[in-house]
MARFILO-125018 format. One record per residue (C-alpha): residue in one letter; chain; x, y, z. Coordinates in Angstrom, 2 decimals. Layout:
BEGIN
   zavex   kepa        px        py        pz
       A      A         X         Y         Z
...
% end
This chain:
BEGIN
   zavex   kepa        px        py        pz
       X      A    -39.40    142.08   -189.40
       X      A    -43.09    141.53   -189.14
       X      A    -45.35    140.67   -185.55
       X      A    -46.11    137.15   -187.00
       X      A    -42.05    136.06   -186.82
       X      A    -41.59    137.92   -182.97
       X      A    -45.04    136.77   -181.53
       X      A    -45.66    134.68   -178.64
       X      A    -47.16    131.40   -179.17
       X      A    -49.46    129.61   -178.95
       X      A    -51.43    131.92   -177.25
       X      A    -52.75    131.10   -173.73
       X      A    -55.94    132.05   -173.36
       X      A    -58.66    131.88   -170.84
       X      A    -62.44    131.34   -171.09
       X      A    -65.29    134.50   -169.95
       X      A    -66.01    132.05   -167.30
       X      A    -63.11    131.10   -165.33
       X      A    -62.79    131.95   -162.26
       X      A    -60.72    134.96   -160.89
       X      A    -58.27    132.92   -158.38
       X      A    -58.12    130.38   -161.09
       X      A    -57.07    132.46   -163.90
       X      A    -54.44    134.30   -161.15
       X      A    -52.76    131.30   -160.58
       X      A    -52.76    130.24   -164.21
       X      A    -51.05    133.29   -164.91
       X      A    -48.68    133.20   -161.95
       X      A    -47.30    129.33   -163.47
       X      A    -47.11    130.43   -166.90
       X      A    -45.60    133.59   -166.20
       X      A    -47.63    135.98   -167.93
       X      A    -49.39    139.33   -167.45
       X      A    -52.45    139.32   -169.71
       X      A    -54.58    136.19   -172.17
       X      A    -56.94    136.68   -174.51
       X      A    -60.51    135.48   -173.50
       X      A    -61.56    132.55   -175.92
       X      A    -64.87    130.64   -175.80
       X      A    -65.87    128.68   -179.11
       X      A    -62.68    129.96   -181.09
       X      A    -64.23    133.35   -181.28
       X      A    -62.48    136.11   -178.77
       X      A    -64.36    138.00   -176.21
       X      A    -61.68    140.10   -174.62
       X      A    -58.90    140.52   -172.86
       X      A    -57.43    140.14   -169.24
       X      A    -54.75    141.19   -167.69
       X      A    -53.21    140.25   -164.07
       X      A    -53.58    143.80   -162.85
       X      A    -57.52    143.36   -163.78
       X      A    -57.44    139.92   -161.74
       X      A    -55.49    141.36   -158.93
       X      A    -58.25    144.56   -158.66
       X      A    -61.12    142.28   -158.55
       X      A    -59.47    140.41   -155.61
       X      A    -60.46    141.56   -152.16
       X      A    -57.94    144.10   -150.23
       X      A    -54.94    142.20   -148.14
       X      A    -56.62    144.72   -145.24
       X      A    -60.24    143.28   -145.46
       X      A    -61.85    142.34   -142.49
       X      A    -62.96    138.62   -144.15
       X      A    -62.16    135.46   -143.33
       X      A    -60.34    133.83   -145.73
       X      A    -63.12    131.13   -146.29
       X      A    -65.41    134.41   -146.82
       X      A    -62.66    135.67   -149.62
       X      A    -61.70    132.42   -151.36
       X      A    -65.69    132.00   -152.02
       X      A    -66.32    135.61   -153.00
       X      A    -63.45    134.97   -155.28
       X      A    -64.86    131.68   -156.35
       X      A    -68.16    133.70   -157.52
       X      A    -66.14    136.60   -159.75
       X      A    -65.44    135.47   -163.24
       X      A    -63.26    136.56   -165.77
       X      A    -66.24    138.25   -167.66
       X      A    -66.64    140.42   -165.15
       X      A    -63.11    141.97   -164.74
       X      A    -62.14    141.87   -169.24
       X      A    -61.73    144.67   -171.51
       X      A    -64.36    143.89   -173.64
       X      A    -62.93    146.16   -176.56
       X      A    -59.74    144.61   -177.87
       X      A    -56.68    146.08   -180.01
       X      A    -55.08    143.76   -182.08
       X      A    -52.85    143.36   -184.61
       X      A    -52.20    141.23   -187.70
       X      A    -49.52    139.17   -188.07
       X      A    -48.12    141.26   -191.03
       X      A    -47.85    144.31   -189.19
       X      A    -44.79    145.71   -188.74
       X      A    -43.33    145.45   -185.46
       X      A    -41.71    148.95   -185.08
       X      A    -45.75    149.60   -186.04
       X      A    -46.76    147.50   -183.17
       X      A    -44.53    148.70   -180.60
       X      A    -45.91    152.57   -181.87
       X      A    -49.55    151.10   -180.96
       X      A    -48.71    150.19   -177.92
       X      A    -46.89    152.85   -177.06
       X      A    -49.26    155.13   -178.27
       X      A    -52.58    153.39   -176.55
       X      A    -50.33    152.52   -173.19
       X      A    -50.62    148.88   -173.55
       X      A    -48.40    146.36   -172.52
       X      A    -50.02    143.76   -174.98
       X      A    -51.40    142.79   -178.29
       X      A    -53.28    139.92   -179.53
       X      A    -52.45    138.94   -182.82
       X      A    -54.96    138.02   -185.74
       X      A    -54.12    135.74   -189.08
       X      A    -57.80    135.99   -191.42
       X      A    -59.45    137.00   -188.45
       X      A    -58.28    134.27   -186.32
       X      A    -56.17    134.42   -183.35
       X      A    -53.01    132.90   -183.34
       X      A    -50.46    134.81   -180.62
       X      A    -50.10    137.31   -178.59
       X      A    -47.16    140.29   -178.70
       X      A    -45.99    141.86   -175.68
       X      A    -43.48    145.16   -174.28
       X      A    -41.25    141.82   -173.60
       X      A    -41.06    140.34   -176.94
       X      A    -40.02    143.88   -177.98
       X      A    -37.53    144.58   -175.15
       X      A    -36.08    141.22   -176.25
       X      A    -35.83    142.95   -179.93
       X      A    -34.57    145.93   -178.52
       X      A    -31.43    143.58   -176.54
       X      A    -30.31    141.92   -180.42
       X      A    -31.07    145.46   -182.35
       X      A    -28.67    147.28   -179.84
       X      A    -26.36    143.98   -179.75
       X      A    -26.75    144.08   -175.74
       X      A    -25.70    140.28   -175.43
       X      A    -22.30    140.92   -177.28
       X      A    -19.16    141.90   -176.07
       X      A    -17.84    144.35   -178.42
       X      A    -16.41    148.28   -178.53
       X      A    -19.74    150.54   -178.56
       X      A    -19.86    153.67   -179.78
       X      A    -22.09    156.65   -179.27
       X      A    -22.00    159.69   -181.70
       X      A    -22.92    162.63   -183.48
       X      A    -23.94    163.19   -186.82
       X      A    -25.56    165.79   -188.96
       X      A    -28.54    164.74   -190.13
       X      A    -28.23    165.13   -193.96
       X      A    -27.44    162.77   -197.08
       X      A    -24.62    160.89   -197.29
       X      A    -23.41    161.32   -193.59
       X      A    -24.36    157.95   -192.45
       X      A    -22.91    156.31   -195.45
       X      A    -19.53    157.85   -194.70
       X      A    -19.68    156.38   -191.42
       X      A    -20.19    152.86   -192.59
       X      A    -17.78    152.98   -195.78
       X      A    -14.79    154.78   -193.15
       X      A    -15.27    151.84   -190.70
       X      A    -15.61    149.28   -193.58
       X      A    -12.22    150.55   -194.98
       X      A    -10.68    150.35   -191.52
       X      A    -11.33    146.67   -190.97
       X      A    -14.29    147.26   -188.72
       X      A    -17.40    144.82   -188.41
       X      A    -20.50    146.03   -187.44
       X      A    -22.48    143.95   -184.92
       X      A    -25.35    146.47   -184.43
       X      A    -26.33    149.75   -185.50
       X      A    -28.98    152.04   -184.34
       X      A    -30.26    155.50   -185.21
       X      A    -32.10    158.00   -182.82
       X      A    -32.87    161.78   -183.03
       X      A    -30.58    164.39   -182.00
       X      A    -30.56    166.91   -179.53
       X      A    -32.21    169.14   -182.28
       X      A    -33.15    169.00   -185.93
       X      A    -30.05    169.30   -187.09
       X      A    -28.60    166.43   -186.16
       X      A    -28.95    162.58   -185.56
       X      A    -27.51    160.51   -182.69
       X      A    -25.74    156.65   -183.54
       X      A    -24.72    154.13   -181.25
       X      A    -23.08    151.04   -182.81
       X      A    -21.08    148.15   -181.80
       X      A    -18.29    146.96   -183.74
       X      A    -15.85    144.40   -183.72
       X      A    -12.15    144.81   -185.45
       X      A    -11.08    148.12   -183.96
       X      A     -9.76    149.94   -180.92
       X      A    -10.88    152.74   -179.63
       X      A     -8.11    154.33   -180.57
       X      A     -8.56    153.35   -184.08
       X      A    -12.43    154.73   -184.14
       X      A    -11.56    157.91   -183.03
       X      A     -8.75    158.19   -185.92
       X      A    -10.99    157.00   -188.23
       X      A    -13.85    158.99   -187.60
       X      A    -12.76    161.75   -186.12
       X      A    -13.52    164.48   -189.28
       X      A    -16.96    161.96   -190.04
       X      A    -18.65    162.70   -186.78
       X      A    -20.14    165.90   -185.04
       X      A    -18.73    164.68   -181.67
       X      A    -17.95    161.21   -179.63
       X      A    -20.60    160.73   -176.45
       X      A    -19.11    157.68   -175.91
       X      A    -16.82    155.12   -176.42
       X      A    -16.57    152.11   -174.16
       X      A    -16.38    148.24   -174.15
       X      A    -19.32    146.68   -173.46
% end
């Protein structure tokens, strides 16, 4: 799965000149929390509400709201962008992207096709990723467990519940509680609980869980 298939788009974007209240309340009725910042097709930057929101004046100040709204009116979206950008190409990845961000503590990444811009990818596209990875929208028996983390162990998980009747519906991988080991969590349709702890009972290090959900 690459950025380019997950992205959002098209991108909304905002121009180096727009207003700060005006760009807030774009963002407020499109529902987003950052937009590129376009002017000529070439990208200048990139702002994000928090940015907006700290170039507003203080809900404490001691202005009138006339004196606010044309303070406000005078602070543009130059003035409040991150001028230096990280992107990504639409053929990254997205386990790659979500390491970026995670890495570089950003909630946001524009995304570039032959240097041009053509969406955006944010902690919500990937939390939405996350939801169909992990199966979170199905109702099915989940199962948590422990493996040791050495050939062939995984693959006698899948071929015991395969012979059992069992379907997966989603499968995920994470590390264990040391190096020795691996943690899975899977959802599977076909089976009792019952039936999954028969069946894997000399397969697995130790059940964590076992619930439907």
């Amino acid at each position: 799965m690459f950025v380019g298939e997950r992205m959002s788009q098209p991108v909304i974007t905002v121009t180096p000149d727009t207003p700060v209240h005006d760009a807030l309340a774009m963002f407020r009725k499109e529902h987003i929390r950052r937009a590129p910042v376009v002017k000529d097709g070439r990208m200048l930057g990139i702002v994000s509400e928090s940015d907006l929101l700290n170039a507003s004046p203080s809900p404490v100040t001691s202005l009138s709201v006339w004196e606010m709204n044309y303070l406000l009116s005078k602070v543009t979206v130059k003035q409040v962008m991150t001028k230096k950008v990280i992107t990504v190409d639409a053929n990254t990845p997205i386990e790659e992207a979500a390491r970026i961000m995670a890495d570089k503590k950003i909630g946001g990444m524009p995304v570039m096709r032959s240097g041009k811009l053509v969406g955006i990818i944010t902690e919500t596209d990937l939390f939405k990723i996350f939801l169909e990875l992990m199966g979170a929208r199905t109702k099915s028996l989940r199962v948590t467990a422990l493996i040791e983390d050495k050939p062939g162990q995984l693959a006698k998980v899948t071929k015991a519940i395969a012979d059992a009747g069992g379907n997966f519906l989603a499968f995920g991988m994470f590390s264990g509680p040391d190096t020795s080991s691996r943690i899975i969590t899977f959802k599977v349709a076909g089976m009792k609980k019952e039936e999954v702890n028969k069946t894997l009972g000399r397969v697995v290090k130790k059940f964590w869980d076992i619930r439907q959900s």
